[in-house]
N, C-alpha and C positions, 0 to 999 in steps of 0.2 A: 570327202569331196562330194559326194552325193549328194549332202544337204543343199549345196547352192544350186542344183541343178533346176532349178526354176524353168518355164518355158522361156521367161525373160532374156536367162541367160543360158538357156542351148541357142536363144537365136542370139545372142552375142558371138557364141563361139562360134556359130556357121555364117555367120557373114547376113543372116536372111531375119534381120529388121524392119521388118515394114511399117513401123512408124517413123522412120529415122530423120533425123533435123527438121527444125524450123517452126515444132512447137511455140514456142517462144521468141519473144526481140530479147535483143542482146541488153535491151535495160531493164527488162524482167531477170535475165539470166544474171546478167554481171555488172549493171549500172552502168557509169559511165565510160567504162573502157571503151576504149577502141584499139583493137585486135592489130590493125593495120598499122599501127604505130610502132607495134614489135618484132616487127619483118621486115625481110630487105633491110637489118641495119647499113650502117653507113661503114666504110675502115677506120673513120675517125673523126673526131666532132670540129666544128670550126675553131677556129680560137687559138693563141697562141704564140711564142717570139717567134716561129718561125714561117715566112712567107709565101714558099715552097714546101711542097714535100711535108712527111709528119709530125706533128706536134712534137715529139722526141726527138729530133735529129736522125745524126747517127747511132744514139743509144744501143742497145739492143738488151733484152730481157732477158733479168738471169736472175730466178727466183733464189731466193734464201741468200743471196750473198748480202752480209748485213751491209756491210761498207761498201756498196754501190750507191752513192747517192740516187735518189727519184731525180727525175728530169722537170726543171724548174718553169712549170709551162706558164707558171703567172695567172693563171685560171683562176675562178670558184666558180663551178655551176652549184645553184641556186636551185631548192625546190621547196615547196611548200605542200606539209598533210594537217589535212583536217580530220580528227578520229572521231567516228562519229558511229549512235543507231541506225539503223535498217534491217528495211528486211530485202532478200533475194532470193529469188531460185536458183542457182546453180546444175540444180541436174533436175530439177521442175516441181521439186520440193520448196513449197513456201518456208524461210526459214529468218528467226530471229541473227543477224550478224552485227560485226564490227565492220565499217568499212571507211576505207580513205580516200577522201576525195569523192564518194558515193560509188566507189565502184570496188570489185572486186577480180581477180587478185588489185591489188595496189599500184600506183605508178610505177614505170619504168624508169631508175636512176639510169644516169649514159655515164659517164666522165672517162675522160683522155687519162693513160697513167701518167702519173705526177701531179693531176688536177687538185684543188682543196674542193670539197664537199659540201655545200649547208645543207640541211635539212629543218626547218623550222615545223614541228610538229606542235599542234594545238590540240588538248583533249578536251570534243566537246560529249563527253559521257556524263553529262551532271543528270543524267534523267533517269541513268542505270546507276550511277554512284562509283565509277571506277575508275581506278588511277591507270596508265598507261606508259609503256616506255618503249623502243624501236631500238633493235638488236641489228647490225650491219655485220651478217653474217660472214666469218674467215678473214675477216683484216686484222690485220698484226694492231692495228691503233696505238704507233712507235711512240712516246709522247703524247698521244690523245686518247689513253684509258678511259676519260672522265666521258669521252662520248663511247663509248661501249655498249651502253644501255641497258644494262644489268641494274634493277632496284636492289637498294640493301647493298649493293658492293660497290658501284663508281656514280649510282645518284639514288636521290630518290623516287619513288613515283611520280610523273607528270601527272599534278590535282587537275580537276574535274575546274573546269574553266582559266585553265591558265598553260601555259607555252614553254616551250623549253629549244633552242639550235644546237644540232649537232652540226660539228664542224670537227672534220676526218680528211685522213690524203689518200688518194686513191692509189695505192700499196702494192696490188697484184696487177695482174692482167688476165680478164677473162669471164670468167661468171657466176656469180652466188645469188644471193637472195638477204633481204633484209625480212625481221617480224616480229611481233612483239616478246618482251622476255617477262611480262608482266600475270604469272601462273600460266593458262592455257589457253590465253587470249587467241594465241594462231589460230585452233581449232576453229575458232568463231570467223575467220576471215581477214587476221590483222596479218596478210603476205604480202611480197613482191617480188618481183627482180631485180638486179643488179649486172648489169656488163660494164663492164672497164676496156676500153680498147688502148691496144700496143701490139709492139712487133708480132709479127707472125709464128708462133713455132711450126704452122706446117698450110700450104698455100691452100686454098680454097676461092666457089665464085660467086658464091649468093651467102649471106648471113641472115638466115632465117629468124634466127633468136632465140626468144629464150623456150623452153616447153617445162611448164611447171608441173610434176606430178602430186597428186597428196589425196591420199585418203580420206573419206566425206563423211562429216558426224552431222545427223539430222538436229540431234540436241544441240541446245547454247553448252559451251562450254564449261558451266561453274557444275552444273550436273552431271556432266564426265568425270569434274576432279572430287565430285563428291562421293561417284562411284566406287571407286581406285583407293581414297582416303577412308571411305564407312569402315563400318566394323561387321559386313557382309562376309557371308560365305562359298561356297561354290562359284559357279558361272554367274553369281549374281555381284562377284567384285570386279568381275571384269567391263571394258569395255569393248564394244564392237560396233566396227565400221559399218555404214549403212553404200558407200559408195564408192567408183575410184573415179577425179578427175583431172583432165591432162586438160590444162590451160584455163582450171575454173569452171567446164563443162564436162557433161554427160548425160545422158537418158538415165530414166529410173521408173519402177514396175507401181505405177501408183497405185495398182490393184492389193498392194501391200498397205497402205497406209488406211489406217481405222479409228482414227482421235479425228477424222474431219478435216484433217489441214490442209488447203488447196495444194493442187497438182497436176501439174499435167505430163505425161508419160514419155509425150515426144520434144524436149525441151531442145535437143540439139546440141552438136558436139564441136570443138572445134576445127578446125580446116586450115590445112598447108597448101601452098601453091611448089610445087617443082617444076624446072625445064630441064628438058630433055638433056641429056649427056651432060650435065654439068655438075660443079661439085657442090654441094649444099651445106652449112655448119650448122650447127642444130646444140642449141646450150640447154641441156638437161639437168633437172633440178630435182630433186624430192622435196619439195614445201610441204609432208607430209605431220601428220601430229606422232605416229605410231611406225605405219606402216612400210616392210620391207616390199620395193618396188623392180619390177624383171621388165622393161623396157625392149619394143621390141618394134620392128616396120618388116609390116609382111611380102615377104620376097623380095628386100632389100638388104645389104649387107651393113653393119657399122664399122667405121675406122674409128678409134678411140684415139685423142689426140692429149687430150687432161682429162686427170683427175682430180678434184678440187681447182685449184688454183695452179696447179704443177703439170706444166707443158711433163709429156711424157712420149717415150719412143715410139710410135704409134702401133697398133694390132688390130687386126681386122676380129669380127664378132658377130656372132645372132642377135644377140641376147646382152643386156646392160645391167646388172646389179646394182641400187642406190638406194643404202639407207635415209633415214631421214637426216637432211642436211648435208648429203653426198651431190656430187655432182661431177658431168661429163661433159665434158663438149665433143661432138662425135659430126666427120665429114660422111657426107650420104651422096655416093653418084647418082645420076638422073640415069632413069631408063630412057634407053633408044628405041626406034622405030614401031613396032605396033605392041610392042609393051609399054610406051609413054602414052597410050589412046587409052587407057582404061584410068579409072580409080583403087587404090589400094588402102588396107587400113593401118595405121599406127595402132599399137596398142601400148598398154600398160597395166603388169596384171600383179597382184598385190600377194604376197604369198601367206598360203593358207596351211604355212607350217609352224613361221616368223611371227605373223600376226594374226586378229580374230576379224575379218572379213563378214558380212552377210552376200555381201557383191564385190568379189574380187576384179573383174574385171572394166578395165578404161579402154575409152576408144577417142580417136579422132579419125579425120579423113586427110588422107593425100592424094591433090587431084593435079594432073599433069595438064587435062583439058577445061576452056573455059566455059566450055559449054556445061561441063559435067561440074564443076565451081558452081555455078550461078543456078544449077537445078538440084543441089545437095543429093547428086545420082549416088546410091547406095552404094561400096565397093564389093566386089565379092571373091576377095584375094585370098590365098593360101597362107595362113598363118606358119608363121617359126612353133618349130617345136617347143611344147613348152616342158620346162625344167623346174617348176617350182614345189611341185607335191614331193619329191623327194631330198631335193637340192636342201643341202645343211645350209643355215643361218648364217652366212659370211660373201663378203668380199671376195673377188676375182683370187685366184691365186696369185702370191705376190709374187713372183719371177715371172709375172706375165707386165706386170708396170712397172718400167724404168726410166725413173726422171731424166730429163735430156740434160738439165746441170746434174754432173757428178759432185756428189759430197758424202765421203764414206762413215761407217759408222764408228765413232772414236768408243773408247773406253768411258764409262760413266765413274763419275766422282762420287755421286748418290745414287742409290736404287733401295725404292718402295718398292713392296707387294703388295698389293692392297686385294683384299679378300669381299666381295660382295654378297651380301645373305640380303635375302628376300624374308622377311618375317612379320609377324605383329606383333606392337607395344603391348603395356600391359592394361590400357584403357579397349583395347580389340582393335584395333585401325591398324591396319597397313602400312610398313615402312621398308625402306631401305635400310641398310647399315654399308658403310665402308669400313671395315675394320673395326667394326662396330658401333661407328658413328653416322647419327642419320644428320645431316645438311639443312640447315638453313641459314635466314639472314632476317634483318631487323630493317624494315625499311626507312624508318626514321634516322638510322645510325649507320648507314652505308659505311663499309669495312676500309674502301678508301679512304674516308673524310679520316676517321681517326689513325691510319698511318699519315697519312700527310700531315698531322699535328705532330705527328711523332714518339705515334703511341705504340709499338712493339709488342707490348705483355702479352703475346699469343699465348694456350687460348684463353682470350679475356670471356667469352661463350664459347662454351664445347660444341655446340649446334653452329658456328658458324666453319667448322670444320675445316680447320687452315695448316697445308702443308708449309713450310716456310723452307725453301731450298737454299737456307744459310748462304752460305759462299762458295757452293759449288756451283761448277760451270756448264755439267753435263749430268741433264738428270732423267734416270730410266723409269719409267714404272711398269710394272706389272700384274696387271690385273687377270683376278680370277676369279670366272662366272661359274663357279662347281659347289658352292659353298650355300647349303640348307639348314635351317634347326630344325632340327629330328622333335624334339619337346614339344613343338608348336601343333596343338590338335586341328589346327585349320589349314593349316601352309598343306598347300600343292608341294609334291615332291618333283615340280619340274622348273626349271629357270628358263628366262626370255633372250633376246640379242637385245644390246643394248649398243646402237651408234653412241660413239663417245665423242664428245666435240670438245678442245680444250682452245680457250680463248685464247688470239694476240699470237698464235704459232704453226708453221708448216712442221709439224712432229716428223720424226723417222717411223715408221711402223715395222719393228725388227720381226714379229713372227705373230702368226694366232693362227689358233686351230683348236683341236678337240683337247679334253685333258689338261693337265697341266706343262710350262713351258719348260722341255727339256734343254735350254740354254744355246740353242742353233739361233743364230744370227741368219735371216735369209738376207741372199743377194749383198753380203758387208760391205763390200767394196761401193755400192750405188743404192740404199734400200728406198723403197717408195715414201715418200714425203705425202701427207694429207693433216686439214683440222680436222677429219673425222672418220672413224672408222669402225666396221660392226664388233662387238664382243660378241662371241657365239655362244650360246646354251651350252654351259658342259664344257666349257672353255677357256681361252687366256689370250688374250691381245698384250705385246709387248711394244711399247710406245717410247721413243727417248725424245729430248730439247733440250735446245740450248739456252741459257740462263744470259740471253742480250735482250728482254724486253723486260725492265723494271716497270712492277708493280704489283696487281692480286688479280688475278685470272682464274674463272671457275674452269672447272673440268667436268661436265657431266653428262649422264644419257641425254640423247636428245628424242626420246620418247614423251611426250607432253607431260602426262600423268606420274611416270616414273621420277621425274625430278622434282615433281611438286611431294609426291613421297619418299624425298630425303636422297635421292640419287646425286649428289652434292658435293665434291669438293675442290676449295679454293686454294691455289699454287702462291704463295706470295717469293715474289723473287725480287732480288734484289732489295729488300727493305730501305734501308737509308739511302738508297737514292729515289724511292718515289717522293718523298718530303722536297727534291731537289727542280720540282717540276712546277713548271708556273702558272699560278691562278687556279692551282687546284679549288679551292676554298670559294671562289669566288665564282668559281661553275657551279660549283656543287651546290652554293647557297639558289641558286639560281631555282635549282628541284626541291630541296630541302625546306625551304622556308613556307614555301605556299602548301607542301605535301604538311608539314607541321599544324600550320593554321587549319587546314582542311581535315586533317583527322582528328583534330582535339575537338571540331565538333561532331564527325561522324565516328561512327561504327565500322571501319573498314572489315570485312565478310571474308576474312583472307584465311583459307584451312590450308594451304599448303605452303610455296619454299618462301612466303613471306609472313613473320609472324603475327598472329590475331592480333588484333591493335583493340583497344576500349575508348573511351573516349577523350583522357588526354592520353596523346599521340607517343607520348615520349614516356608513357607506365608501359610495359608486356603485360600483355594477358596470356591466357593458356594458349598454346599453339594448336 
C-alpha cells in the first residue's frame, strides 16, 4: 500500500486538494457530453398507447418470468453513433481515444420497458484501420441474438467506412451500460450508459442517473493487449492502471508524466446536486477494463435496491462492491439541516488486492449548496471506512441479496466443471485455458451465421470453444479459479477474480467463495439472479440457467485483457431452433459482406479473441 502513497494521493485521502476542479472545460475533458442531460431523469419517456399514467399500464415487473409478455408500447427510440478518433483528457491527461458522437463516456440510451431500440452505428476509424462492434450489456436479446454485438459469434465487424442498426427490445428495467465487444476497444473510450424505465421496485424523489466507474489506462488500448498477450515475464506482463474515473472525470499528478504529453493536474472531477431530506437513486456501474471497484459517499448511507437488472430486497450499506460489468442501483437520503450546508465527497476506490492500480483512488463532489456548485468549493467530509487492502476478491455475501421475485433453485439436468489455468503456450504468450481450451472466434465466419445454415458439427474449431447444452433444460456450471501448471517456468503461482458475464441470461448464483465448491446451495429456495459475477482467486462461483433463450452466447471474464487471452466460452443452446429465427442471414450479411471486402484488402492487427486475418479475409493466419 505504501507505494501509492504519493503526496497526490495522501491529499486524496485527506480531503486537502488544492488544485481541485475546473482545470479544464468539459470539451477538453469529455467532448461533447453534457452532464446535465443525466440527472434529474424523468419516471418515464413520452410516447406510447397510453394517455394517462405509464407507458406499461397496469403491468408490473417481474424479472425472469419468461412468459410474461413486454408491454406492447409501439415505440422505437431512435439513436444514432458515430465511432470515431480523438483525442481527450479525461483526468488532464492528453490522450489518443475512441469516441461517439465526439464525446466521452458515450450517449445516454432512455427507452420505456417494452420500447424496440435502434441504434445505427457508423464506424468512421478508416485512419486507425479498425473494425468496431457495440455490445448492450445484460439484455436477454429473446430473438434478437444477431444485435448482440459480439464479432465472430452473432456478426461481423462493423468495417471502417460503413454502418450497421441494432434494433433490440428493451427487456429489463433499470440500468447497465453498452461498449464495444471489438478486443479492448472500452479501454480506449468506446462506453455508455443505458436506463430502461418501468415500475418501481422501491419509491424514491430525484433520479439522479447513471454514475459510471472505470479504471483509466493512459495507453491506447492495442498496447495493453499486447502487454497481456507478449511473451513477457515478471511485472512486465502485466497491466496497470494509471487512474480511477467516476463519470469520465478525475485529477491526475502530472508531475508523473515524462514522455512530454500535455497535462494539466487540476482537470476537474464530476459533481452531483442533492436536496435536502429527500431520496436520491443513483445507477452505479463499473465501465471498467480490469478493475474491482468499493463505491462509497462520505457520511452518507446506501440502500441497495438491484443488483444488475434484479429488483432485490433492499439493505442498507457503506460500501458497494462492483466488478467490471456489475451494477447497483442504490437510494441515498439527503442530509438535513446544517449537515446539507456543506460539500461532501463521493468516492470510488479500486482495490489494490483485486487489481494493479498506480492510483486507486476516484473522486467526485456532492454539493447540497448552490453556491458551493458554481464555486467547485473543495469538501472536506469524513470518509467510510475503507475495506479494500484486506477484503477477499468477491461479491457482497449472498444471503445479503434477495431477489424480490422468488424462483428457486430446481435440480440441473446438466452440470460442467470447468477448470481455469492461467498459463503460456508453447510459442511464450499468455493464455487462458477452460478445461484446457483457450477461446476464440473467426471474424469472418461468426459461429451464428453457420448454425443458422444449420450447421451443428460442433467443434468444427476447437478455439471456438462451444458448450452445446443438448436438450437440457437446466444447466449448472462450475467454475474453478484454483487451478496452476506447476511445469510453467514463468507463471506466477497466483490467480486473478475474474467477473464472469454470460450473454442473453439473469443466472442463479448458487455459491462462491474460497476453495472448492462443497455442494451447499445458498439461499435454494430464492438465490440471487445476476449476468455477472466475481470468481475469486483460489475459488469457485457456482452459476445455473435455464435453457429458454435459443442460440450461442459467450460466457467470459469481463476483464478486457483476459478474454482477449482466451478467457472464452460459447453456450450454444437450443440448436435447431436458432435456424428457426428470421432474417438471420440477411442481418448478418449486412456486417459480413463489407467486413469481407474490407479485410481482403487489409491486414486486420488482431492478436487476441479475434483471429489474425491476412489479406484474403476468408484464409486464417496464425492467431
Amino acid at each position: 500500500m505504501s507505494s501509492f502513497l504519493t503526496p497526490f494521493v495522501v491529499d486524496l485521502l485527506s480531503g486537502a486538494l488544492p488544485l481541485f476542479g475546473g482545470g479544464l472545460t468539459n470539451a477538453q475533458t469529455n467532448g461533447n457530453l453534457n452532464f446535465s442531460s443525466w440527472q434529474n431523469l424523468p419516471e418515464f419517456l413520452p410516447g406510447g398507447p397510453y394517455s394517462h399514467g405509464s407507458p406499461w399500464g397496469s403491468l408490473q415487473y417481474q424479472p425472469d418470468i419468461i412468459n410474461e409478455p413486454l408491454p406492447d408500447t409501439g415505440v422505437t427510440r431512435y439513436y444514432n453513433f458515430d465511432v470515431a478518433p480523438g483525442k481527450l483528457s479525461p483526468d488532464g491527461y492528453e490522450k489518443d481515444m475512441l469516441l461517439i458522437n465526439g464525446q466521452f463516456p458515450g450517449p445516454l440510451i432512455e427507452a420505456n420497458w417494452g420500447d424496440w431500440v435502434e441504434v445505427t452505428v457508423t464506424n468512421s476509424l478508416e485512419s486507425v484501420a479498425e473494425g468496431t462492434s457495440i455490445h448492450w450489456h445484460g439484455l436477454r436479446q429473446y430473438q434478437t441474438q444477431f444485435a448482440d454485438g459480439v464479432p465472430g459469434l452473432v456478426q461481423c465487424p462493423i468495417a471502417p467506412g460503413s454502418s450497421f442498426t441494432y434494433r433490440f427490445r428493451a427487456d429489463h428495467v433499470g440500468s447497465s451500460w453498452y461498449h464495444s465487444h471489438y478486443s479492448a476497444q472500452l479501454s480506449s473510450g468506446l462506453i455508455g450508459p443505458i436506463v430502461f424505465y418501468g415500475p418501481r421496485s422501491q419509491p424514491y424523489d430525484i433520479d439522479l442517473g447513471p454514475v459510471l466507474l472505470n479504471d483509466w489506462f493512459h495507453p491506447y488500448y492495442e498496447p495493453l493487449v499486447e502487454t497481456v498477450m507478449g511473451n513477457s515475464t515478471g511485472f512486465a506482463h502485466f497491466t496497470f492502471s494509471d487512474n480511477n474515473l467516476i463519470n469520465g472525470k478525475m485529477d491526475y499528478d502530472c508531475t508523473l508524466v515524462t514522455d512530454g504529453t500535455p497535462c494539466v493536474s487540476n482537470a476537474g472531477v464530476s459533481k452531483f446536486r442533492f436536496q435536502p431530506g429527500k431520496d436520491h437513486l443513483l445507477r452505479v456501474v463499473n465501465t471498467g477494463s480490469a478493475g474491482l471497484q468499493f463505491f462509497t459517499i462520505d457520511e452518507h448511507e446506501l440502500e441497495v435496491i438491484t443488483n444488475d437488472f434484479i429488483p432485490i430486497k433492499s439493505y442498507k450499506t457503506n460500501s458497494l462492491t462492483l466488478g467490471v460489468g456489475q451494477r447497483s442501483d442504490v437510494i441515498v437520503r439527503g442530509k438535513r439541516g446544517v449537515d446539507a450546508q456543506r460539500p461532501y465527497w463521493i468516492r470510488s476506490n479500486l482495490s489494490v488486492s483485486c487489481a494493479l492500480p498506480h492510483q486507486p483512488y476516484g473522486l467526485a463532489a456532492l454539493y447540497y449548496d448552490d453556491d458551493d456548485f458554481a464555486a467547485n468549493k473543495t469538501p472536506s467530509s469524513t470518509p467510510q471506512p475503507l475495506i479494500d487492502i484486506e477484503m477477499s476478491c468477491q461479491n457482497e455475501p449472498l444471503n445479503h441479496t434477495v431477489p424480490v421475485t422468488r424462483i428457486p433453485a430446481t435440480a440441473a439436468d446438466k452440470v460442467v466443471t470447468i477448470q481455469v489455468i492461467n498459463t503460456v503456450n508453447a510459442t511464450g504468450h499468455h493464455i487462458y485455458l477452460l478445461n484446457n481450451q483457450t477461446g476464440r472466434v473467426n471474424y469472418n465466419d461468426p459461429i451464428l451465421r453457420l448454425a443458422n445454415e444449420g450447421n451443428f458439427s460442433y467443434p468444427m474449431d476447437p478455439d471456438w470453444n462451444i458448450l452445446d447444452t443438448g436438450n437440457s433444460s437446466v444447466v449448472r456450471l462450475v467454475w474453478e479459479n484454483q487451478k496452476f501448471d506447476p511445469a510453467d517456468p514463468n507463471f506466477f503461482n497466483l490467480t486473478f477474480a475474474h467477473p464472469l458475464h454470460l450473454h442473453g441470461h439473469d443466472y442463479q448464483v448458487l455459491s462462491f467463495g474460497p476453495g472448492e465448491w462443497d455442494g451447499t446451495i445458498v439461499n435454494a429456495a430464492n438465490p440471487i439472479r445476476r449476468d455477472t459475477v466475481i470468481l475469486p482467486p483460489n475459488g469457485h462461483v457456482v452459476m445455473q440457467f435455464t435453457t429458454d433463450n435459443p442460440g450461442i452466447w459467450p460466457v467470459h471474464c469481463h476483464v478486457a485483457w483476459h478474454v482477449s487471452a482466451g478467457f472464452l466460452m460459447n453456450v450454444m443452446e437450443r440448436p435447431h431452433e436458432i435456424d428457426q429465427q428470421q432474417n438471420i442471414e440477411e442481418i448478418m450479411a449486412q456486417t459480413c459482406n463489407a467486413w469481407d471486402a474490407w479485410s481482403e484488402k487489409n491486414v486486420v492487427d488482431q492478436i487476441d479473441s479475434g483471429l489474425r486475418r491476412v489479406m484474403r479475409g476468408r484464409e486464417l493466419g496464425s492467431s
